[in-house]
Structure formats: structure tokens, C-alpha cells
C-alpha positions in Angstrom: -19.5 39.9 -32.1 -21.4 37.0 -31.7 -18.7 35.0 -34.4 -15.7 36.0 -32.3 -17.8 35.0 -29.0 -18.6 31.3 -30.1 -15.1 31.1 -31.2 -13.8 32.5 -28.1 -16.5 29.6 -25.9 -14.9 26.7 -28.6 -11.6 27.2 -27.5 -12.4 27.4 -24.0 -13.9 23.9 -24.6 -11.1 23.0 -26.9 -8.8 23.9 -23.8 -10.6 22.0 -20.9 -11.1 19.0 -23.1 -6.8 18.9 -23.4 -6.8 19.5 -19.6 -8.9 16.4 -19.2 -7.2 14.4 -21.4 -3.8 15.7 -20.0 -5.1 14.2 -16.5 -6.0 11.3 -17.6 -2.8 10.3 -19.1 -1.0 11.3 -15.9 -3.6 9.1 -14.3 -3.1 6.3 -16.4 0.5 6.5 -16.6 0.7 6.5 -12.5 -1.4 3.5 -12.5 1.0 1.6 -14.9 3.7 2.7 -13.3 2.4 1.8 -9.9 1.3 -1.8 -11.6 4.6 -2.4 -12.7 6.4 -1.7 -9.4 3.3 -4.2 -8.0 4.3 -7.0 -10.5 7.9 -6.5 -9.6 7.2 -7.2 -6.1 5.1 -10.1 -7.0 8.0 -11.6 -8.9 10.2 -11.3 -5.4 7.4 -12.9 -3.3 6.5 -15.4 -5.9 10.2 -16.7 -6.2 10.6 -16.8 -2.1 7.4 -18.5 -1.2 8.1 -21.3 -4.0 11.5 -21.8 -2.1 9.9 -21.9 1.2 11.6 -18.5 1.9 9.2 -17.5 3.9 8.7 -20.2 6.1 10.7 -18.9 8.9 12.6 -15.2 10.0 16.2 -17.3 9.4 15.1 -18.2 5.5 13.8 -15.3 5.1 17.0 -13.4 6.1 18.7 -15.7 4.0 16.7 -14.7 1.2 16.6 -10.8 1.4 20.6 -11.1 2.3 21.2 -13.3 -1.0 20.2 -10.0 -3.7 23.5 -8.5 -2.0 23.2 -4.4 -2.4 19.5 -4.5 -3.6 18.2 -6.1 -0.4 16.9 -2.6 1.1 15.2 -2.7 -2.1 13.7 -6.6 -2.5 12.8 -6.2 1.4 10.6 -2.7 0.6 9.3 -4.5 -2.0 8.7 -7.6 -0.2 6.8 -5.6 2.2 4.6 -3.5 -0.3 3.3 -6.7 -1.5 2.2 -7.9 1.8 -0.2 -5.2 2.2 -1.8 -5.2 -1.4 -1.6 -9.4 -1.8 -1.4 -10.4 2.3 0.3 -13.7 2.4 2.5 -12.6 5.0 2.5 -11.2 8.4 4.0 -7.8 8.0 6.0 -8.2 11.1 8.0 -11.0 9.6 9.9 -8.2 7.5 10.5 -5.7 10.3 12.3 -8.7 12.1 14.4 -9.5 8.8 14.9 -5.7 8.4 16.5 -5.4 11.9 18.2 -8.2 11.7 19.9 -7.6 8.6 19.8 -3.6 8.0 19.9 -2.9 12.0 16.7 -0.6 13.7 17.2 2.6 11.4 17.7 0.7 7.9 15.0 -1.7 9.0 12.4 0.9 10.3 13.2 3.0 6.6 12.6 -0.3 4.3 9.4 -1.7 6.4 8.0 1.7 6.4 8.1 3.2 2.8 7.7 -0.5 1.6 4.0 -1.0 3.9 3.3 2.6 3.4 3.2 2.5 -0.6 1.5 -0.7 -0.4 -1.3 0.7 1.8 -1.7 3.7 -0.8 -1.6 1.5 -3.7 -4.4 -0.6 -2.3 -6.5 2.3 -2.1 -5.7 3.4 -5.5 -6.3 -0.1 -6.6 -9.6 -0.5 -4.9 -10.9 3.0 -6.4 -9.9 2.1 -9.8 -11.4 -1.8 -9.9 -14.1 -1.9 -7.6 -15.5 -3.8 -5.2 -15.3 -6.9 -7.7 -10.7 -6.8 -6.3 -11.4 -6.7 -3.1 -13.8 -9.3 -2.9 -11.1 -11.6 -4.9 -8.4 -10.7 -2.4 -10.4 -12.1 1.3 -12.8 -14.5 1.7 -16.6 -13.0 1.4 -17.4 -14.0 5.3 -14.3 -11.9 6.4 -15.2 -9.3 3.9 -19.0 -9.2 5.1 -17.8 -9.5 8.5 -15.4 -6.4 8.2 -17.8 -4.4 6.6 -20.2 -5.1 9.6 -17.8 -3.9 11.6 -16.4 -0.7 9.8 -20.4 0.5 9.2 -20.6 0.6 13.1 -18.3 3.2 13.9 -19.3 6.6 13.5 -16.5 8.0 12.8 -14.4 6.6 10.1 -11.5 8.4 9.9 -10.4 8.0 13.2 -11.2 4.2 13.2 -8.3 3.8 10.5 -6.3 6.6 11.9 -6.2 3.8 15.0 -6.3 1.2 13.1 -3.1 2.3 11.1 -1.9 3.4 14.4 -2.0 0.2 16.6 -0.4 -3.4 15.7 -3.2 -6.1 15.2 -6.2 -4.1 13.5 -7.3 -5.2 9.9 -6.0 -2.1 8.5 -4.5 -4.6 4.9 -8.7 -4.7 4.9 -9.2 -0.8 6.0 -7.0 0.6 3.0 -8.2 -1.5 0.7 -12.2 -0.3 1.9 -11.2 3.7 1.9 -10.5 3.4 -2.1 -14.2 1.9 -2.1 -15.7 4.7 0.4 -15.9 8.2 0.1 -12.5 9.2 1.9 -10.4 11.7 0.2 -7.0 10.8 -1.2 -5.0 13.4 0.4 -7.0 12.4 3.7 -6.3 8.6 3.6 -2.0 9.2 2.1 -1.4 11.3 5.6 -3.2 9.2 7.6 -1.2 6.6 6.6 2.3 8.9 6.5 1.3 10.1 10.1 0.4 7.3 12.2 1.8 4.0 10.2 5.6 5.0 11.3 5.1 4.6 15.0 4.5 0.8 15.2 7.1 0.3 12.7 9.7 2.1 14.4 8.7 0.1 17.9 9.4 -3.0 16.0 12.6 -2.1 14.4 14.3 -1.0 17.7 12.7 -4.4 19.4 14.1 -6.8 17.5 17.2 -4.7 16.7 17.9 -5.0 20.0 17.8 -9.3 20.3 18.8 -9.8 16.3 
């Protein structure tokens, strides 16, 4: 009785230790996955900000319009980038997504590009620390931000609004969730839910003057 028990409890440990390491390789396979689609947006931005790409709307059009039938694609990438590396203004690449794709192709590109970007820099802050993201900003602004976001009592609805409304440091705010306590599945619909709406404003704007 008590050989088949033990033998019965190693197999039970035998079983959760595959489920672990089954987890884990999802995990890390996500993460390289996710690192890859990060170094092929890098690549994009990279090779526009060396040709000065980015120094206005009209050479960034020109840029985005030059990859032909991947531009939807280069632009979502473009934009994913912004949020996990911000060197751009994110509303630079809802202008040259109405411009170029009109309000309902520009609204789709800016917001699955900026919302993956938010979610990977949450991923990435949870996997590397607090060591990323105080490479990323400079340490006043990150002190400063971190003042800030320690004030409010309620966190989740600070970046619910923050996500919400044009102008807030949300970039900063995804990047600090991976560091806090928030739950994934929390911080993914906030960012579904509320990042669409100022999007969408933007794309019918400038839609409507591009």
C-alpha cells in the first residue's frame, strides 16, 4: 500500500513538474516572439528616423506610403514602438494613418499598433525589472512619476483615465503596472476598453482635413 501510494504522490510530482515546465516554454516562447515583433519595429523606426522620416507628418507619409501594400503593417508597427521606445508623439501616426489609410484604416493601424505596444511594455517591465525602465526615461521624470502615481489612491482608475484621455503619461503608466501588483488580465482590458476612444477621435479629425 504504502509502495503504490509513494508511487502514485511521484507521479503527481512527475506531472506538475511537466505542467511547469510546459508553462514556461509557452512563456518564453511568447516573450521571443513578442521580442522579435519588437526588433522588427525597431528596424522600421531606426531606418525612418536616420532619414529624417520623422521630422514632419508629409515625410512621414511619404515614408509609411513608400512599403506599398505593407504600410498598414510598417505604420502598426511604427506605432507599437512608440509606446515601448517613445521617440515619437503617438499622434504623429494617427495623422499619417488618416491621411493615407482614411479614419477607419487609420483608427484600426494606430489602435492594435499602440495597444500591443502598451501590453508589451508591461510584459517587458514584469520580466526585466525596474533596471528597463529606468534606462528608457530619465531618473527625475521617473522619480517624479512615481511621486505622482503613489498619490492616488486608487490606481486602477488613474490609468483607466490615463489610457482614457490624450496627454497623460500613460507610455510611463504601462510600463509601471508590469512593476506593481496589477493583474495582467486587469491591465490588457483596460487598455482594450478605454485606449480606442481617443484613437478613434483622432482618426475621424484629421480624416476629415487630410
Amino acid at each position: 500500500m504504502r509502495v503504490i501510494l509513494a508511487i502514485e504522490l511521484r507521479k503527481g510530482v512527475i506531472f506538475v513538474d511537466d505542467m511547469r515546465l510546459s508553462k514556461l516554454t509557452v512563456e518564453r516562447t511568447l516573450y521571443a516572439a513578442m521580442l522579435a515583433l519588437l526588433l522588427l519595429s525597431a528596424a522600421f523606426v531606426l531606418r525612418g528616423w536616420t532619414s529624417g522620416s520623422f521630422s514632419s507628418t508629409e515625410a512621414m507619409r511619404a515614408y509609411i506610403a513608400s512599403f506599398g501594400v505593407l504600410a498598414p503593417l510598417v505604420l502598426t508597427l511604427i506605432q507599437a514602438m512608440q509606446v515601448v521606445l517613445p521617440v515619437l508623439p503617438g499622434w504623429l501616426g494617427c495623422i499619417v494613418g488618416a491621411a493615407l489609410f482614411g479614419s477607419a484604416g487609420g483608427f484600426w493601424c494606430n489602435y492594435i499598433g499602440i495597444s500591443a505596444g502598451s501590453i508589451a511594455a508591461y510584459f517587458l517591465a514584469r520580466r526585466y525589472g525596474v533596471a528597463l525602465v529606468r534606462s528608457l526615461m530619465p531618473m527625475e521624470k521617473y522619480d517624479r512619476l512615481m511621486a505622482w502615481v503613489w498619490t492616488k489612491k486608487s490606481y486602477t482608475l488613474v490609468l483607466f483615465l490615463a489610457i482614457l484621455l490624450p496627454l497623460a503619461p500613460d507610455d510611463f503608466l504601462c510600463y509601471y503596472s508590469g512593476l506593481g501588483e496589477m493583474d495582467a488580465k486587469k491591465f490588457v482590458a483596460i487598455i482594450l476598453l478605454a485606449k480606442p476612444w481617443c484613437i478613434l477621435f483622432y482618426s475621424i479629425f484629421f480624416a476629415q482635413f487630410l
